[in-house]
C-alpha positions in Angstrom: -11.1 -9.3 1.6 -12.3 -8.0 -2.0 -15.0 -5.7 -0.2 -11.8 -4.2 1.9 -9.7 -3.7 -1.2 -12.3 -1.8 -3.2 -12.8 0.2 -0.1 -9.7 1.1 1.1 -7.8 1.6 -2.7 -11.1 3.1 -4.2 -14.1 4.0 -1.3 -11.8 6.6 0.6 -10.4 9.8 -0.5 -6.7 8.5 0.2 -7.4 5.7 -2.3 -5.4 6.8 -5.4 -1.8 7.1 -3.0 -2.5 3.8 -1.4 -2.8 2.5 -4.9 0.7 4.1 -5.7 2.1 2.7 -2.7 1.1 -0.6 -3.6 2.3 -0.7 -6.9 5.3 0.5 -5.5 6.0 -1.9 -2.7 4.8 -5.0 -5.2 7.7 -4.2 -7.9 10.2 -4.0 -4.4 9.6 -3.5 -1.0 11.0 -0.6 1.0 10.8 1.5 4.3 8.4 4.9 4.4 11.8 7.1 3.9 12.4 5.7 0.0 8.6 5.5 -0.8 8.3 9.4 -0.1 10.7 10.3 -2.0 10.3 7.8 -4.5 6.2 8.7 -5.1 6.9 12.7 -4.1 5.1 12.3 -1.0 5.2 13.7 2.4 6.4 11.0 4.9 3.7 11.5 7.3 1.5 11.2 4.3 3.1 8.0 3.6 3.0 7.0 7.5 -0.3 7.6 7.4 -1.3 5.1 4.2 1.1 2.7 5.8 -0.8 2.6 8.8 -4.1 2.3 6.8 -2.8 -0.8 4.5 -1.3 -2.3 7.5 -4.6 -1.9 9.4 -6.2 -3.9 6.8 -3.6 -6.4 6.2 -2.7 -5.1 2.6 0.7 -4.8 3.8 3.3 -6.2 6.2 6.5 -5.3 7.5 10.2 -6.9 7.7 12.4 -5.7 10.7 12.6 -3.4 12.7 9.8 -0.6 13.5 12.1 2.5 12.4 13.5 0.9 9.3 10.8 -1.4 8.8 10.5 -2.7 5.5 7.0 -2.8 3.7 6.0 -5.2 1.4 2.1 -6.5 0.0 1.3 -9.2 2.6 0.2 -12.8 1.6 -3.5 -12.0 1.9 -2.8 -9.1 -0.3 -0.8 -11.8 -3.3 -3.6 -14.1 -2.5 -6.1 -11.4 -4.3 -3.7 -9.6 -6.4 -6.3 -10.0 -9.5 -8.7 -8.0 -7.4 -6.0 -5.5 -6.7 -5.3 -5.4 -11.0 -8.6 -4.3 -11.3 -8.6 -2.0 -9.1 -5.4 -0.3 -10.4 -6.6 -0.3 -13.8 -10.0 1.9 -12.5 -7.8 4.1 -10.3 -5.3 4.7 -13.7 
């Protein structure tokens, strides 16, 4: 899972807003709609991200698809110290 996290926050030119999102989901979750406008994104820009985290089991969702409700998933707490580091590189 470490290989995935450096890759996908740091190996891939979208790393830096999936780091954001991150962040951002780990201090409280919430659907696409509040993270664009709470990280100034686009929301497809945010779709997108979502789908890349969620792909890799960085995230998970609560409810339904159209309000779903992101949040870091358990494999994602489980190597949170990897994720620290990797914030702290981005930043």
């Amino acid at each position: 899972m470490e290989a995935v996290l450096w890759y996908v926050l740091t190996g891939t030119r979208g790393g830096a807003n999936r780091v954001r999102l991150l962040k951002t989901l780990n201090q409280q979750p919430r659907n696409a709609n509040q993270l664009a406008e709470d990280l100034a994104l686009n929301y497809k820009t945010v779709r997108h991200h979502l789908d890349v985290l969620m792909d890799n089991n960085i995230v998970t969702t609560s409810g339904d698809e159209y309000g779903a409700i992101y949040l870091p998933s358990e494999n994602a707490r489980h190597h949170w110290d990897t994720i620290e580091q990797i914030i702290a590189q981005v930043e």
